[in-house]
VEXGUNU-639130 format. One record per atom (N, C-alpha, C, O): residue number from 1; atom name; y, z, x negated. Coordinates in nm, 3 decimals. Layout:
// residues N
 lofi doba      yy      zz      xx
  NUM   CA       Y       Z       X
...
//
This chain:
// residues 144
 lofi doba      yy      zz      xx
    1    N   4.717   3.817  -0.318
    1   CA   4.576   3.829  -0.345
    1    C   4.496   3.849  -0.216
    1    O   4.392   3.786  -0.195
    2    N   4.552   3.945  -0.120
    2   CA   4.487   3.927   0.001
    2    C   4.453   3.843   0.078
    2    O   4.353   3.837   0.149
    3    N   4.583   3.737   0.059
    3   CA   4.598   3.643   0.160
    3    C   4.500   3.497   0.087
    3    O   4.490   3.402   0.164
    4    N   4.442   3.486  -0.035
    4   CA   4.335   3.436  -0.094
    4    C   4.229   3.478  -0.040
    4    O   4.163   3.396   0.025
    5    N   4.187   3.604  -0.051
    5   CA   4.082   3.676  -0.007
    5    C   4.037   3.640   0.161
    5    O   3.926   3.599   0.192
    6    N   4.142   3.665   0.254
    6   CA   4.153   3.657   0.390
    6    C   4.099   3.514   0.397
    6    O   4.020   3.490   0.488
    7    N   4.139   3.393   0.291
    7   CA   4.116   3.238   0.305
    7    C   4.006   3.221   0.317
    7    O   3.955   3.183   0.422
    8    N   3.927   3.252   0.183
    8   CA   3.744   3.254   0.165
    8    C   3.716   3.300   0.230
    8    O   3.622   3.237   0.279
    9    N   3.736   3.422   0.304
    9   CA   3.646   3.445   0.383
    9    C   3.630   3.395   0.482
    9    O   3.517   3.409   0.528
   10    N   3.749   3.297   0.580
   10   CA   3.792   3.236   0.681
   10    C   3.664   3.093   0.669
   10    O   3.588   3.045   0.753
   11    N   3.685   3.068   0.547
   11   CA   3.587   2.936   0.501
   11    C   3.439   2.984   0.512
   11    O   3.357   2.909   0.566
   12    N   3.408   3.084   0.473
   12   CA   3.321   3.097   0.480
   12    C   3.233   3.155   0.601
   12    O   3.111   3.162   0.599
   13    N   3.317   3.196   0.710
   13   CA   3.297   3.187   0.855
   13    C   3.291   3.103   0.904
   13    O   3.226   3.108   1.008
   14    N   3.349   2.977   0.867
   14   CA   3.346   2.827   0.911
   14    C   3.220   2.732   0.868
   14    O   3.150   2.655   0.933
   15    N   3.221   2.767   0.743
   15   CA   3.091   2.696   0.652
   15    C   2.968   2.774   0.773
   15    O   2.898   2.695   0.836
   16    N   2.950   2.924   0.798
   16   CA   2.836   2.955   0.807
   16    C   2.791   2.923   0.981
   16    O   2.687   2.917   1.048
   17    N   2.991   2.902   1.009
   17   CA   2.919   2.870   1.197
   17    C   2.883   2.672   1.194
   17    O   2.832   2.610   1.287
   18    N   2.915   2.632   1.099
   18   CA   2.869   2.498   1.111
   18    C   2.711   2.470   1.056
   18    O   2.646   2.380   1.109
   19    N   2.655   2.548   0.954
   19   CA   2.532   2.550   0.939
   19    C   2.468   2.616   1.049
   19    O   2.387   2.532   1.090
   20    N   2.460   2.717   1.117
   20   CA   2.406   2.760   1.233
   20    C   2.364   2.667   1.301
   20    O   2.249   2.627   1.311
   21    N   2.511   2.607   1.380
   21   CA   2.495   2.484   1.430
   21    C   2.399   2.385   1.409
   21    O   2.335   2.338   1.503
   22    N   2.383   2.348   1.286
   22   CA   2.301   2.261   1.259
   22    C   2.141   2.269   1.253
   22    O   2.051   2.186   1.251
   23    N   2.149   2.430   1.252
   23   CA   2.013   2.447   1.237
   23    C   2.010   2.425   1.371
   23    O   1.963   2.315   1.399
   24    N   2.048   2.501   1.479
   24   CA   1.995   2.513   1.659
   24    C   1.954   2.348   1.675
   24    O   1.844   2.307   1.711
   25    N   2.093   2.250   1.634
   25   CA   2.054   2.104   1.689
   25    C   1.922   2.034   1.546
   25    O   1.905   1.912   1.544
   26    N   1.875   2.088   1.483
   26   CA   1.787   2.054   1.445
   26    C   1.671   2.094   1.484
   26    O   1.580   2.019   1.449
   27    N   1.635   2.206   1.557
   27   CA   1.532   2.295   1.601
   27    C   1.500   2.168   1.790
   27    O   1.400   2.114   1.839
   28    N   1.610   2.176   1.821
   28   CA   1.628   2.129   1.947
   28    C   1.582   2.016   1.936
   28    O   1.493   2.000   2.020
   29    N   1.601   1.919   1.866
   29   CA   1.573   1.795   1.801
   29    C   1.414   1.815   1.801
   29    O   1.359   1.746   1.887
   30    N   1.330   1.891   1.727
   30   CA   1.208   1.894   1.731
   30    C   1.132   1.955   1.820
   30    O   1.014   1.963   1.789
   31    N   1.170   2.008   1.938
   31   CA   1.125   2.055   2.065
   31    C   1.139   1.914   2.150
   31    O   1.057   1.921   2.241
   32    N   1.198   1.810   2.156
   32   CA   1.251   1.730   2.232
   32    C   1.097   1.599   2.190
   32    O   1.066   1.499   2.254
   33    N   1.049   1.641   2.095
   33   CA   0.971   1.534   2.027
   33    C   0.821   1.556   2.102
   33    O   0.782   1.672   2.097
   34    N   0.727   1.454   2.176
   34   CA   0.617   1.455   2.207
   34    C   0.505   1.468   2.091
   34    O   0.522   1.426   1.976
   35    N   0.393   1.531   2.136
   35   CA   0.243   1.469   2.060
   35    C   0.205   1.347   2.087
   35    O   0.241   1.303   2.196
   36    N   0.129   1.262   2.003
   36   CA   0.096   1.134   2.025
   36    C   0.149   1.032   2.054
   36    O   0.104   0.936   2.116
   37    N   0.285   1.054   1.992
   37   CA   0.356   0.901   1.992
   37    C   0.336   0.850   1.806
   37    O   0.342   0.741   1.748
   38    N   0.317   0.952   1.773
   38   CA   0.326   0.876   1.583
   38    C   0.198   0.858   1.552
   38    O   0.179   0.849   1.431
   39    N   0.061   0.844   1.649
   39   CA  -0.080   0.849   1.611
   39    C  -0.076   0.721   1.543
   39    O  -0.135   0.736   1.436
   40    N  -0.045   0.633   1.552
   40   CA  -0.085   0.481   1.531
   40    C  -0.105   0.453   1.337
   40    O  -0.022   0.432   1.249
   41    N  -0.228   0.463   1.335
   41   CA  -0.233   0.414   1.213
   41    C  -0.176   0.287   1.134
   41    O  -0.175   0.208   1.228
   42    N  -0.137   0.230   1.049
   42   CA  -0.147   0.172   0.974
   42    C  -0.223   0.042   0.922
   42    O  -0.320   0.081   0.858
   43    N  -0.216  -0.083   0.923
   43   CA  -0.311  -0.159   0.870
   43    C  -0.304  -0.132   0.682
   43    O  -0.200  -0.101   0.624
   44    N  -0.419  -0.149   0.624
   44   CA  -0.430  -0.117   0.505
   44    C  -0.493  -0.213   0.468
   44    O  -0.600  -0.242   0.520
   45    N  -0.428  -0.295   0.353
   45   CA  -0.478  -0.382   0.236
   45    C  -0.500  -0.344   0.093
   45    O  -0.403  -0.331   0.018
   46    N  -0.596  -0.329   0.061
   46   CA  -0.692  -0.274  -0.035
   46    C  -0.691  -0.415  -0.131
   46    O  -0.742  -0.517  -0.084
   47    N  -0.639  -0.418  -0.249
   47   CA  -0.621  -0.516  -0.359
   47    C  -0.708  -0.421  -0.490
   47    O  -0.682  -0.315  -0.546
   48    N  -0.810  -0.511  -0.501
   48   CA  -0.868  -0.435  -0.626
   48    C  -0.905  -0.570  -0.767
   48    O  -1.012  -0.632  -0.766
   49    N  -0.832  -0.586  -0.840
   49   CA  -0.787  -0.663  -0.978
   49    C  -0.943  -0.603  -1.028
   49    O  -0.957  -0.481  -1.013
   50    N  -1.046  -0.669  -1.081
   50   CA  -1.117  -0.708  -1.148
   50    C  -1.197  -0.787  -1.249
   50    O  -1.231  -0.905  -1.239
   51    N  -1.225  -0.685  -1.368
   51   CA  -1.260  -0.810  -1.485
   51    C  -1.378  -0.738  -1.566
   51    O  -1.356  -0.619  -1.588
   52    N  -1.450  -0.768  -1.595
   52   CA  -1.611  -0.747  -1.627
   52    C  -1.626  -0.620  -1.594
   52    O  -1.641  -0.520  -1.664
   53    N  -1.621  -0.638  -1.470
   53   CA  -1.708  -0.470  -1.353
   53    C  -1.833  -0.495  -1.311
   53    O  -1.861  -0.463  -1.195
   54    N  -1.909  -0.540  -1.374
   54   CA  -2.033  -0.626  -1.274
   54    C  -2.078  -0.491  -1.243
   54    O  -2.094  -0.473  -1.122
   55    N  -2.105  -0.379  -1.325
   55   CA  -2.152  -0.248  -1.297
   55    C  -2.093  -0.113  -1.286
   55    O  -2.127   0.000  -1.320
   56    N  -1.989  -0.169  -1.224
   56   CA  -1.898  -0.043  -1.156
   56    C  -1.826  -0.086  -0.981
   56    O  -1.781  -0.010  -0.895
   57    N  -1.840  -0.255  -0.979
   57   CA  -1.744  -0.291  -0.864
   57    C  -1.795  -0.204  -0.725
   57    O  -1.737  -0.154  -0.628
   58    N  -1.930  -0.214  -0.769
   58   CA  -2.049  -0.134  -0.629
   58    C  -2.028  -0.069  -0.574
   58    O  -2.033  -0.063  -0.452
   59    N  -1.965   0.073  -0.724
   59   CA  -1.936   0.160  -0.673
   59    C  -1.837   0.163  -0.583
   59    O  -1.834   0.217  -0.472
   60    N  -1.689   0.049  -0.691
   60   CA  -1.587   0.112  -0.607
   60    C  -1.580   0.083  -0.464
   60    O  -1.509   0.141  -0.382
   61    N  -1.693  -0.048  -0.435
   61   CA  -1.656  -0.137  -0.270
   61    C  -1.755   0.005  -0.217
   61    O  -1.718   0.052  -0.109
   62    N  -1.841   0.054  -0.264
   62   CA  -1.909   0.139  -0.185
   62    C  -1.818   0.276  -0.098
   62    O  -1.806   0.307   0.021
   63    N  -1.764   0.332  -0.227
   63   CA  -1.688   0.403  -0.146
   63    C  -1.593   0.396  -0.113
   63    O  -1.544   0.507  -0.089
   64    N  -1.519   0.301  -0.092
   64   CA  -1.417   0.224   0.054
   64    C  -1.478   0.181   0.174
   64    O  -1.441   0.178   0.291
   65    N  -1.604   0.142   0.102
   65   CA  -1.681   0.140   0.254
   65    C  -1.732   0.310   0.325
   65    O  -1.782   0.342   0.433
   66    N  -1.694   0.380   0.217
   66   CA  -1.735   0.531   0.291
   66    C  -1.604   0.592   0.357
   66    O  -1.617   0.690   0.430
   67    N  -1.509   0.551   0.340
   67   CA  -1.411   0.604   0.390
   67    C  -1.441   0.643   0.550
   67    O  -1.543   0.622   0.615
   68    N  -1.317   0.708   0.589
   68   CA  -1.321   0.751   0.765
   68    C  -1.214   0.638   0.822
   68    O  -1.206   0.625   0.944
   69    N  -1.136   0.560   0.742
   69   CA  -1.051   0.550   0.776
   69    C  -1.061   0.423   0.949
   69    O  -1.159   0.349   0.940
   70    N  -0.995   0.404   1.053
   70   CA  -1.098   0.277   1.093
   70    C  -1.108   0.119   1.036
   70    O  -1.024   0.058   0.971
   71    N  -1.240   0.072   1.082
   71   CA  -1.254  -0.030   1.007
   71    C  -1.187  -0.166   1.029
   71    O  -1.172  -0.250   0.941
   72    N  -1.148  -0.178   1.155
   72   CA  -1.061  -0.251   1.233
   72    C  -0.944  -0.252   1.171
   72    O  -0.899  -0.366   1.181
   73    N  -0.868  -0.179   1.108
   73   CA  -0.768  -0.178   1.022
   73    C  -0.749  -0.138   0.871
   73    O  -0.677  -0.047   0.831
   74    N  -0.822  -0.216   0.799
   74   CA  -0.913  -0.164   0.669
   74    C  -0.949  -0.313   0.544
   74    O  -1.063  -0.356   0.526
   75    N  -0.851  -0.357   0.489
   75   CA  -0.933  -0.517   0.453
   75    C  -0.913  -0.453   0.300
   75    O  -0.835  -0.368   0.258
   76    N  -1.053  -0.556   0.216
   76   CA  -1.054  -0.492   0.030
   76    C  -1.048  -0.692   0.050
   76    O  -1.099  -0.780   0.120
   77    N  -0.920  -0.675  -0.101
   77   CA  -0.913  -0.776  -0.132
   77    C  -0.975  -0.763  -0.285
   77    O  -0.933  -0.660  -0.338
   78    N  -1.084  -0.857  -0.391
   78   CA  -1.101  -0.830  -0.475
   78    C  -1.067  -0.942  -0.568
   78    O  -1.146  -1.028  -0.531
   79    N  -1.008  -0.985  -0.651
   79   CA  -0.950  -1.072  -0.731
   79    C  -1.028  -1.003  -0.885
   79    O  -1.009  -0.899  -0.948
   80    N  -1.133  -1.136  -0.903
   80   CA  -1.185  -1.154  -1.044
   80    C  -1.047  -1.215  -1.124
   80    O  -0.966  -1.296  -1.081
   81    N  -1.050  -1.159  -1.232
   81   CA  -0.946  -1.172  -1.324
   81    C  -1.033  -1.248  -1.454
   81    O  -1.066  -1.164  -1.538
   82    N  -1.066  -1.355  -1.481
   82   CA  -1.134  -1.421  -1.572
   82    C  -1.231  -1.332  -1.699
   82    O  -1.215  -1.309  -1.819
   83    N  -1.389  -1.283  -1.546
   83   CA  -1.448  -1.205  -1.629
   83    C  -1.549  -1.311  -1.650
   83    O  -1.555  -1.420  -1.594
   84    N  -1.650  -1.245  -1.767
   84   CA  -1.690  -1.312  -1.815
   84    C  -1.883  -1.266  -1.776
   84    O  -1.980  -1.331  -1.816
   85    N  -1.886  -1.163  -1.708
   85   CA  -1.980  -1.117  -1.655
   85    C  -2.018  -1.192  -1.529
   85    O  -1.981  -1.308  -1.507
   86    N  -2.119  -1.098  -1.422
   86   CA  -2.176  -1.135  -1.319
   86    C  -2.120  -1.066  -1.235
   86    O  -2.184  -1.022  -1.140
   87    N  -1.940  -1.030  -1.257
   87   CA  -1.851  -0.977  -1.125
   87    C  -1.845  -0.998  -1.018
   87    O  -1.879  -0.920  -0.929
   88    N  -1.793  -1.129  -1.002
   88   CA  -1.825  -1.255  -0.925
   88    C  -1.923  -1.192  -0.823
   88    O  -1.901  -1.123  -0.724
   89    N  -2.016  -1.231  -0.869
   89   CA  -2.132  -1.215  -0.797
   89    C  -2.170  -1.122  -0.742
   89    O  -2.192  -1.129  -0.621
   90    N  -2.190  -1.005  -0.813
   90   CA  -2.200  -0.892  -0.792
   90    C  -2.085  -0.849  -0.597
   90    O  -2.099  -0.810  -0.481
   91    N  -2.011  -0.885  -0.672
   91   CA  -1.861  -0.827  -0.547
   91    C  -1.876  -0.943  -0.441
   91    O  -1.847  -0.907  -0.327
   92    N  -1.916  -1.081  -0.456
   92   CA  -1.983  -1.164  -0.315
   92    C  -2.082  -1.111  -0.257
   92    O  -2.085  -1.104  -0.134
   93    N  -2.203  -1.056  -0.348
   93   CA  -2.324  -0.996  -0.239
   93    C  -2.288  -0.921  -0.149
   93    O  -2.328  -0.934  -0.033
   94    N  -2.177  -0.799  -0.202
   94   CA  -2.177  -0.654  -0.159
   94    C  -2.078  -0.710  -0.027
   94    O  -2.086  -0.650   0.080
   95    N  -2.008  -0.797  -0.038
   95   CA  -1.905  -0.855   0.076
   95    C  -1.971  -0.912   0.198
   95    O  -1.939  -0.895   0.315
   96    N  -2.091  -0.996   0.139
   96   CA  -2.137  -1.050   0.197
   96    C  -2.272  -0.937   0.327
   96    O  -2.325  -0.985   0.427
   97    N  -2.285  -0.844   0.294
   97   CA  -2.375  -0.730   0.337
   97    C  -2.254  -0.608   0.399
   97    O  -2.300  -0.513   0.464
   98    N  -2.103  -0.616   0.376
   98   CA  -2.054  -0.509   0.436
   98    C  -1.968  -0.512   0.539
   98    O  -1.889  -0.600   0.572
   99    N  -1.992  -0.402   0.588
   99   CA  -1.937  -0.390   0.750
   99    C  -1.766  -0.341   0.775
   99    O  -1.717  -0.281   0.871
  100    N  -1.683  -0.408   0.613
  100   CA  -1.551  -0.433   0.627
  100    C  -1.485  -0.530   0.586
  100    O  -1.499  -0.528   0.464
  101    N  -1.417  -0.618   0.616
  101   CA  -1.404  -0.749   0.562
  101    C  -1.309  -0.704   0.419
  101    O  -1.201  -0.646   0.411
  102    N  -1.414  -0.763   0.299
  102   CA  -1.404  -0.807   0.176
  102    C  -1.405  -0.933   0.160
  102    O  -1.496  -1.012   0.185
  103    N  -1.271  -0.960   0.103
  103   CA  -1.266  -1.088   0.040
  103    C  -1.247  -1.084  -0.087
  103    O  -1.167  -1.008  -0.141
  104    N  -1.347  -1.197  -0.169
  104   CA  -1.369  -1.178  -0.337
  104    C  -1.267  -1.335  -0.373
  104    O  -1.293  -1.446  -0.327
  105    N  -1.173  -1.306  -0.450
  105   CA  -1.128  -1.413  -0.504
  105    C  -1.093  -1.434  -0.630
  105    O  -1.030  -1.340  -0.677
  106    N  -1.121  -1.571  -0.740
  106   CA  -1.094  -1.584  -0.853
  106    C  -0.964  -1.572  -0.885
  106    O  -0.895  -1.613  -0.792
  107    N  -0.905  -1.538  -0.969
  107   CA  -0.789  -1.595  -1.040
  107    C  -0.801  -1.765  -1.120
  107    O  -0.705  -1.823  -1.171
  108    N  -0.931  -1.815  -1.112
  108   CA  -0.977  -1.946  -1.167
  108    C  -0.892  -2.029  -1.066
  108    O  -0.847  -2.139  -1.096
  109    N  -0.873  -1.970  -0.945
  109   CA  -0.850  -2.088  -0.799
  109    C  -0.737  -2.099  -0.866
  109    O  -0.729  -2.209  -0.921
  110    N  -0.640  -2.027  -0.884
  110   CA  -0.511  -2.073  -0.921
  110    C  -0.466  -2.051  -1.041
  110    O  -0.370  -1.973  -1.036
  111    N  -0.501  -2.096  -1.180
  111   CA  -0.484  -2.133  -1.298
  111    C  -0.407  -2.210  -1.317
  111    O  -0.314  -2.189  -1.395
  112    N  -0.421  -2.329  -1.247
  112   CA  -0.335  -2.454  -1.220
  112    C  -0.259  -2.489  -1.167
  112    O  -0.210  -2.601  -1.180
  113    N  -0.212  -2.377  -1.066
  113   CA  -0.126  -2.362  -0.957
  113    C   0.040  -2.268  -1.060
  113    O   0.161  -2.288  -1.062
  114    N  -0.048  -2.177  -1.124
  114   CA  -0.009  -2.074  -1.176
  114    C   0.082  -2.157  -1.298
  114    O   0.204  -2.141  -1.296
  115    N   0.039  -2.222  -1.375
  115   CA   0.074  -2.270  -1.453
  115    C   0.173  -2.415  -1.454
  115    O   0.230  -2.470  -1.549
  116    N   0.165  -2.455  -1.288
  116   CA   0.296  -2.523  -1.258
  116    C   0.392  -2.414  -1.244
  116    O   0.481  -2.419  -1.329
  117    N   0.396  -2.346  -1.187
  117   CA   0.488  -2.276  -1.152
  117    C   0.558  -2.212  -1.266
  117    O   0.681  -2.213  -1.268
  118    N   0.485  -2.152  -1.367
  118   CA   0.521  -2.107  -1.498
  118    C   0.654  -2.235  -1.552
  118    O   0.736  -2.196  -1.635
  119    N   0.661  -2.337  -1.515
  119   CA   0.731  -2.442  -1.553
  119    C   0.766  -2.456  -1.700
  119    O   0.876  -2.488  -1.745
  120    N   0.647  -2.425  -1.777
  120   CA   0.673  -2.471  -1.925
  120    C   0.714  -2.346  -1.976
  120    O   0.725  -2.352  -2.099
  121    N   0.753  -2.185  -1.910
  121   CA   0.822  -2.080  -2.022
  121    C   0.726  -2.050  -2.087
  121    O   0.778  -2.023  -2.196
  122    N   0.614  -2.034  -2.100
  122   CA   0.467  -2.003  -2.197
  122    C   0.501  -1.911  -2.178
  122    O   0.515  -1.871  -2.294
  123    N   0.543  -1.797  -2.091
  123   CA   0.531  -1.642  -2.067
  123    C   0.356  -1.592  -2.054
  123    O   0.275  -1.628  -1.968
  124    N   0.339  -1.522  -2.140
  124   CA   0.206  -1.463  -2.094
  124    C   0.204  -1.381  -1.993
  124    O   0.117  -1.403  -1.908
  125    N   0.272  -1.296  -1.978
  125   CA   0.332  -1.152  -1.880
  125    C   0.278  -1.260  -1.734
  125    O   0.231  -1.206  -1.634
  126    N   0.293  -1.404  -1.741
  126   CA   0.334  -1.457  -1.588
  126    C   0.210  -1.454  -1.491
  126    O   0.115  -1.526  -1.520
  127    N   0.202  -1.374  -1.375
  127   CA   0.109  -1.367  -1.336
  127    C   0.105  -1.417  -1.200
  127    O   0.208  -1.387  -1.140
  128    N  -0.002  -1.503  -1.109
  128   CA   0.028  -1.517  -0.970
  128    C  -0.003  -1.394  -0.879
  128    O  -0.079  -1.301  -0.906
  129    N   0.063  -1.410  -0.780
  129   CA   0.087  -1.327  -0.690
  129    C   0.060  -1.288  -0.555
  129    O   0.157  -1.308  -0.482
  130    N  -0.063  -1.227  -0.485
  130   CA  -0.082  -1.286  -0.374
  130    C   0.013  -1.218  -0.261
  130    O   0.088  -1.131  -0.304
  131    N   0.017  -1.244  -0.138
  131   CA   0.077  -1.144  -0.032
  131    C  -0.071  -1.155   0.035
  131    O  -0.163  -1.236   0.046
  132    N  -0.026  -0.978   0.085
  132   CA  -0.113  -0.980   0.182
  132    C  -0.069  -0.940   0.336
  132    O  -0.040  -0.822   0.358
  133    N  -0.064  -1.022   0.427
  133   CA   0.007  -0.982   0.552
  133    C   0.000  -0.856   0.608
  133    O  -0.103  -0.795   0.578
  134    N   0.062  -0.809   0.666
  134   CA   0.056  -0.717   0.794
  134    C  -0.051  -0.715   0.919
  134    O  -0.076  -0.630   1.005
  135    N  -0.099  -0.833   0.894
  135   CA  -0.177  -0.857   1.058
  135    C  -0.333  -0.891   0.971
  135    O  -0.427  -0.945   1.029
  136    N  -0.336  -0.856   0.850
  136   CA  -0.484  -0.864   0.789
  136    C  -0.503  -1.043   0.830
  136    O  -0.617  -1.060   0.876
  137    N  -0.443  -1.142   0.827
  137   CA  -0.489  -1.259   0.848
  137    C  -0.576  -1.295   0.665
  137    O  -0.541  -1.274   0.549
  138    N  -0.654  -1.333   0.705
  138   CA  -0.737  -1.353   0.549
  138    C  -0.712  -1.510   0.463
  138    O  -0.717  -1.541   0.344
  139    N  -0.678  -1.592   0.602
  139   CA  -0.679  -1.730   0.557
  139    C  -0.536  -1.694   0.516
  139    O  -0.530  -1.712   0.395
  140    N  -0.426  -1.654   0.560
  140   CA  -0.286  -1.646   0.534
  140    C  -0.229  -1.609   0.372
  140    O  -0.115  -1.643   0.340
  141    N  -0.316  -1.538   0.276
  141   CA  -0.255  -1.503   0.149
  141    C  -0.208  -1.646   0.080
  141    O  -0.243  -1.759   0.111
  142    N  -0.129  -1.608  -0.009
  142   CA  -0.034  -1.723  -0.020
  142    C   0.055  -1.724  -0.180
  142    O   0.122  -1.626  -0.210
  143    N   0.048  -1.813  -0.251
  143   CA   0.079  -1.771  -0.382
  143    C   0.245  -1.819  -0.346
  143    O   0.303  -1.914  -0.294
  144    N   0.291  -1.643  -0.429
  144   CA   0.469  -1.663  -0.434
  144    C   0.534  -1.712  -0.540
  144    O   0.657  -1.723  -0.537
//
């Protein structure tokens, strides 16, 4: 029974000098690390799916345009989804007047595109798809 006893505890001198360990080289690890190497923001693509918002889109492009975030790395993509309102329109003026590049696009553009591709399954669920790059290129989105 002792010589059980004498074991665990042996392990458990071992267990506790290897966690130690790990803490010092984890501590050390984060002393070793500079300020201002991880500043670099992010480019951000902003996808906002719309369908009879004519009187709410305002809001939402408004306050993305209030953000802090910078604008240089900041794009709203807005995709009308076959509304039947003055969405459209509404979300071209506000694009057309703001000081972050908004791009307004139908789902009308590719109906036909959409529906080759569907290749006859009559899935309703099937939806197109845009990408939006990394480098904010606007002409570059691209149906997958």
């Amino acid at each position: 029974m002792e010589q059980v006893l004498t074991y665990s505890t042996l392990m458990m001198c071992v267990l506790l000098l290897v966690y130690c360990h790990r803490i010092v080289y984890f501590y050390r690890g984060l002393s070793r690390l500079t300020s201002g190497i991880n500043n670099k923001k992010p480019n951000v693509c902003v996808i906002i799916p719309a369908r009879n918002e004519e009187h709410t889109i305002g809001q939402c492009l408004a306050s993305l345009q209030s953000q802090r975030y910078p604008q240089e790395l900041l794009h709203v993509i807005v995709v009308d989804d076959y509304s039947t309102d003055r969405t459209m329109h509404a979300a071209t003026a506000i694009a057309a007047s703001s000081h972050i590049p908004i791009t307004v696009i139908s789902v009308h553009e590719f109906a036909d595109i959409t529906s080759e591709a569907d290749n006859g399954r009559g899935d309703p669920d099937y939806r197109c798809r845009l990408y939006c790059p990394s480098r904010m290129d606007l002409n570059a989105y691209d149906i997958l």
